[in-house]
C-alpha positions in Angstrom: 4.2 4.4 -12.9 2.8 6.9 -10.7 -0.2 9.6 -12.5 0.3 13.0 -11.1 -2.8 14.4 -13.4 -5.0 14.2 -16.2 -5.2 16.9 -19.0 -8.8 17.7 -18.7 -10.4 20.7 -17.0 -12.7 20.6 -13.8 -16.0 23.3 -14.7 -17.2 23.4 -11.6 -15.5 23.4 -8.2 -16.2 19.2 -7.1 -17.7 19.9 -4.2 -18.7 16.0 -3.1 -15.2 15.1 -4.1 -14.1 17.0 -1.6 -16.7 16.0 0.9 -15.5 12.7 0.0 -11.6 13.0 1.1 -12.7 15.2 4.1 -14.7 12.4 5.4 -12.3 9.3 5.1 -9.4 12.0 6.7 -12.0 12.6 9.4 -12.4 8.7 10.0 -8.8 8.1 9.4 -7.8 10.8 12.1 -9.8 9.1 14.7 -8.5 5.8 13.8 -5.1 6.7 14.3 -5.8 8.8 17.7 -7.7 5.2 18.8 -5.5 2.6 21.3 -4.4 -0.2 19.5 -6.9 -2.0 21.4 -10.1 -0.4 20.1 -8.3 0.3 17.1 -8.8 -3.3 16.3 -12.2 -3.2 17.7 -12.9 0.1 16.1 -12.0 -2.3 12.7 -13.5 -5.5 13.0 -17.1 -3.3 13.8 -17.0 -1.4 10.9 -15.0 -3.8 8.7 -16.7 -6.0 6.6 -16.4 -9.3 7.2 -17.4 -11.9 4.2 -18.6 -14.6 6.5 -20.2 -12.9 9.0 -22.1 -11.0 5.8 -23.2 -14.0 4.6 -24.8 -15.7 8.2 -26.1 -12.4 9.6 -27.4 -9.6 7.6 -27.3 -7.0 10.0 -23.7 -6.7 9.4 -24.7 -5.3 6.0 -24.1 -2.0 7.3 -20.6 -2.3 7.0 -21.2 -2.5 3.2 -20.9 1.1 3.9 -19.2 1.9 6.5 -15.9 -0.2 5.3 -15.4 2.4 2.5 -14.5 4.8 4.8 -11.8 2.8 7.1 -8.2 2.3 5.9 -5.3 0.6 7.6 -2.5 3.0 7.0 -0.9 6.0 5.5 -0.3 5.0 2.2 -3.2 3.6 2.0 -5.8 6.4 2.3 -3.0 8.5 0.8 -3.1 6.5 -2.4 -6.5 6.0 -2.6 -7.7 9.9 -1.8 -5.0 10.6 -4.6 -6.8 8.4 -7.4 -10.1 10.0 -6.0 -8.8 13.6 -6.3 -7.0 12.5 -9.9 -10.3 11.2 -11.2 -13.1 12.2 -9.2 -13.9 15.8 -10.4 -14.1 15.3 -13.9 -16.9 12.3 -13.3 -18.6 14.4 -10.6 -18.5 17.3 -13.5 -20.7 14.8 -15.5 -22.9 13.5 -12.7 -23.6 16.3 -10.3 -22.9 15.9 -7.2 -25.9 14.0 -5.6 -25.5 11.6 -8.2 -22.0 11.9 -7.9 -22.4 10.4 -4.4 -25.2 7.8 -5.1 -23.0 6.6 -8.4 -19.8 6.0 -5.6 -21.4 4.5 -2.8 -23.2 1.8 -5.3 -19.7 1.2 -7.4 -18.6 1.3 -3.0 -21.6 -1.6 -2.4 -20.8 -3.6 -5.9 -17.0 -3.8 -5.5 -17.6 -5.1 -1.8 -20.1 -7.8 -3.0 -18.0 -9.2 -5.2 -15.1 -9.8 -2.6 -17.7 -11.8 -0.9 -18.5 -13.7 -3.4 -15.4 -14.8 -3.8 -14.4 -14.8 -0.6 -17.2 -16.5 0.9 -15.7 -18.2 3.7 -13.1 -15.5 4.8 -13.2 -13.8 8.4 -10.9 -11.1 7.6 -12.2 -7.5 7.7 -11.7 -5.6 4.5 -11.7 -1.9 4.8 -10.9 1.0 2.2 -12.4 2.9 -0.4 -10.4 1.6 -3.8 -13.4 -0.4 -4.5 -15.5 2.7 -4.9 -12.7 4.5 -6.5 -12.0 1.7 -8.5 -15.6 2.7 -9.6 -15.1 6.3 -10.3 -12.4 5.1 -12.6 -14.7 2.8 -14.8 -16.6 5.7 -15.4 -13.7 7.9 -16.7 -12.8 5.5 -18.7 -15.8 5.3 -20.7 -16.6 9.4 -20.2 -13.0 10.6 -21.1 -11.7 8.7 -24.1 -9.1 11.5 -25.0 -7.7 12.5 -22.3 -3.9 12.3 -21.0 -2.6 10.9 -17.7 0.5 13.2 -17.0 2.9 9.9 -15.1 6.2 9.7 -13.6 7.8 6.8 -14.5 11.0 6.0 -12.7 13.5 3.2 -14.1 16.7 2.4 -11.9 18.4 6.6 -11.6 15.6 7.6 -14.9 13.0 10.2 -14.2 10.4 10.7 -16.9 7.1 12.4 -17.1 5.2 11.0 -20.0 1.6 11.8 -21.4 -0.3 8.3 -21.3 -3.6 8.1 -22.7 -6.1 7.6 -19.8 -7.5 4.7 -21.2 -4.5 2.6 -22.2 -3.3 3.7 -18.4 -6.8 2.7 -16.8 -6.7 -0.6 -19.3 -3.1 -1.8 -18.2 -4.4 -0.7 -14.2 -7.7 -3.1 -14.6 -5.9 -5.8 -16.2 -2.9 -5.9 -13.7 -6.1 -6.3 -10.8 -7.6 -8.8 -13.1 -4.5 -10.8 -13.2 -3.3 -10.2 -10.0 -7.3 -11.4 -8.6 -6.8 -14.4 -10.1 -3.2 -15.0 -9.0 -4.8 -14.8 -5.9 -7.7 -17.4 -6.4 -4.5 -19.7 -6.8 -3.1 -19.1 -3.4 -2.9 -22.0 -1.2 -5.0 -20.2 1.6 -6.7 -18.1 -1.1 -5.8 -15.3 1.1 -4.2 -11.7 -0.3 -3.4 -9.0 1.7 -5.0 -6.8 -1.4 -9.0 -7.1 -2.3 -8.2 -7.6 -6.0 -11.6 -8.4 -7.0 -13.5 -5.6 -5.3 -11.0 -3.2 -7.8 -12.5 -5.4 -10.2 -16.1 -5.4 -9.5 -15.8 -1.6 -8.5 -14.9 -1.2 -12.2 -17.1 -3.4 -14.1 -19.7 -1.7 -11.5 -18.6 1.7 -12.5 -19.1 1.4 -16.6 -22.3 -0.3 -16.0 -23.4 2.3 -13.8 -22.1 5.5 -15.4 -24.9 6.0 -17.8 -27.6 5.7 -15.0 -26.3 9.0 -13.3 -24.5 10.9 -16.4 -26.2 14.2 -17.0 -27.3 14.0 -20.0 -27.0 17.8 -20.9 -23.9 18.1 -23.4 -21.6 20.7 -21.9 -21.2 24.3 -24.3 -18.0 24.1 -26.9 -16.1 26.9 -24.3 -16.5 23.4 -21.2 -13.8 21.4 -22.9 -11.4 22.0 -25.7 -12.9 19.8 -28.5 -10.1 17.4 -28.5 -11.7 16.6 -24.8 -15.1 16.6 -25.6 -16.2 13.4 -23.5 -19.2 11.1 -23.8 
């Protein structure tokens, strides 16, 4: 299932969404002009590393600065997707300072509880779904009407069907749910996906989301009233 949009309305141009994508591209294009050698280094500096966290807090830093690495195409491709899908409409309800402050904290949350769970791992975890991850908590809870437009595809079947957005963010937080603990029970404990920082990015998210809503109720003309969020 892959969403190509939702059915609700951006009022105002998202501005820090925006800002947002152009930044990671920005990273991501000097990443990929980098040698592989400093590529790696470029990584493990601004990765962050669970156990290094843990035995030197001056590495908290990359708390931040991981959010805004990626290790491939598809990767910052999928990611910048959900944030452009998702983004605006939360942003609408935040503002956009707040906008910011409510993704970089969903950013920090998501990360902390990789390391909590990954205590004693040395491999650097980079991306922004955590924070994402976030941004989609909170339009779950903001949005409860609205309509994920998805492509499904089974074996030579094309279909674009309406989901509601929070039976397809519910089925998306429990697929990371199970797959986190799937990966709990790995031999090495080791998954190639940071399951739990989706998960804490999330929980993060809904928690957070009333903190940094606006609390002014947008006019009848905002949203048709079938939309009217939270």
């Amino acid at each position: 299932m892959f969403p190509l949009r939702d059915t609700i309305p951006s009022r105002n141009i998202p501005l820090m969404m925006w800002c947002l994508i152009a930044l990671n591209a920005i990273v991501f294009w000097i990443e990929i002009r980098l040698p592989e050698a400093r590529l790696a280094s470029f990584i493990e500096r601004g990765g962050l590393v669970p156990e290094r966290l843990l035995h030197d807090w001056s590495h908290s830093w990359a708390l931040l600065t991981s959010m805004f690495l990626h290790g491939g195409w598809m990767h910052i491709i999928g990611n910048m997707w959900f944030l452009y899908l998702f983004g605006d409409n939360v942003e609408d309800r935040m503002g956009p300072l707040r906008f910011l402050a409510f993704y970089l904290l969903c950013g920090v949350a998501a990360a902390l509880t990789h390391v909590l769970l990954h205590a004693d791992s040395k491999v650097p975890v980079i991306g922004a779904s955590g924070a994402i991850s976030g941004v989609m908590g909170a339009y779950f809870i903001l949005f409860p009407k609205s309509r994920v437009i998805t492509l499904i595809v089974i074996l030579l079947i094309i279909r674009l069907v309406e989901i509601p957005a929070q039976v397809y963010l519910g089925l998306w937080f429990v697929l990371q749910l199970l797959s986190g603990f799937v990966s709990l029970g790995a031999a090495d404990g080791f998954s190639s996906v940071a399951w739990w920082a989706h998960i804490g990015g999330f929980v993060a998210g809904m928690v957070l989301m009333p903190v940094f809503v606006r609390r002014r109720q947008p006019s009848r003309r905002s949203y048709p009233d079938e939309y009217r969020p939270w």
